[in-house]
C-alpha positions, 0 to 999 in steps of 0.5 A, a space after each residue: 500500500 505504502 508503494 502505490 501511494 508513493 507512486 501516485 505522490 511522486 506523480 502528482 508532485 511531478 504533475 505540478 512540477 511541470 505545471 509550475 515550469 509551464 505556468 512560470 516559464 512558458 517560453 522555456 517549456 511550454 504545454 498545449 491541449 486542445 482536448 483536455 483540462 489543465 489538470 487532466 493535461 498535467 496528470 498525463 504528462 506526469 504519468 507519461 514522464 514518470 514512465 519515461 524517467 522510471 524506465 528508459 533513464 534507468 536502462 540508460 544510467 546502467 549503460 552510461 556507467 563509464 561515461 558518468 564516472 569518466 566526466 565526474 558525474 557531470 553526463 547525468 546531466 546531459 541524460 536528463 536533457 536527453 531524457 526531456 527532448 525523448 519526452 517532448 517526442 514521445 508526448 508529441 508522437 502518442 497521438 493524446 492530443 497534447 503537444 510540448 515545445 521545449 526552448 533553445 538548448 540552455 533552457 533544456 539545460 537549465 530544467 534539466 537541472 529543475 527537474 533533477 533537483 526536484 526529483 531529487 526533493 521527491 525521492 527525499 519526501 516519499 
């Protein structure tokens, strides 16, 4: 019980994580939806967000191992920016009717580095 309502906060914090980033930053990452409310629009990119970060980005930590220790940690940093624009291409490509424009490459940077630290937060809390 205790997992499943992990999950579904990691998901909800996640949800508003974006959404603060969308509301806050709307050049920088910018969400749009013709079908849905904010909200549900939020919810779905949490989850498909979480899909993409719990899945594919562990897959790629263990393969990227050596890079990682080679560049002192600093490539996770260029995985997570990997990891959002394989986000944006998902999200854009599903067919949900929800499309997500990311800025320049210095933006991706610099939420790159929002998002791991507010993963980073979440993990601590859950």
């Amino acid at each position: 019980m205790k997992v499943l309502k992990d999950l579904i906060l990691n998901i909800l914090l996640h949800g508003l994580a974006l959404f603060l980033l969308n509301k806050y930053l709307p050049s920088w990452f910018w969400v749009e939806s013709v079908q849905y409310t904010v909200v549900i629009t939020f919810l779905i990119l949490a989850i498909l967000f979480w899909i993409i970060n719990n899945i594919i980005k562990v897959v790629l930590k263990i393969l990227t191992i050596p890079l990682k220790y080679m560049t002192f940690g600093l490539f996770s940093l260029v995985l997570n920016m990997f990891m959002l624009y394989l986000f944006e291409y998902f999200v854009n490509n599903s067919g949900i009717w929800i499309t997500v424009h990311l800025g320049t490459f210095f933006q991706v940077f610099v939420i790159s580095l929002y998002v791991a630290i507010v993963s980073f937060i979440i993990k601590k809390i859950t």
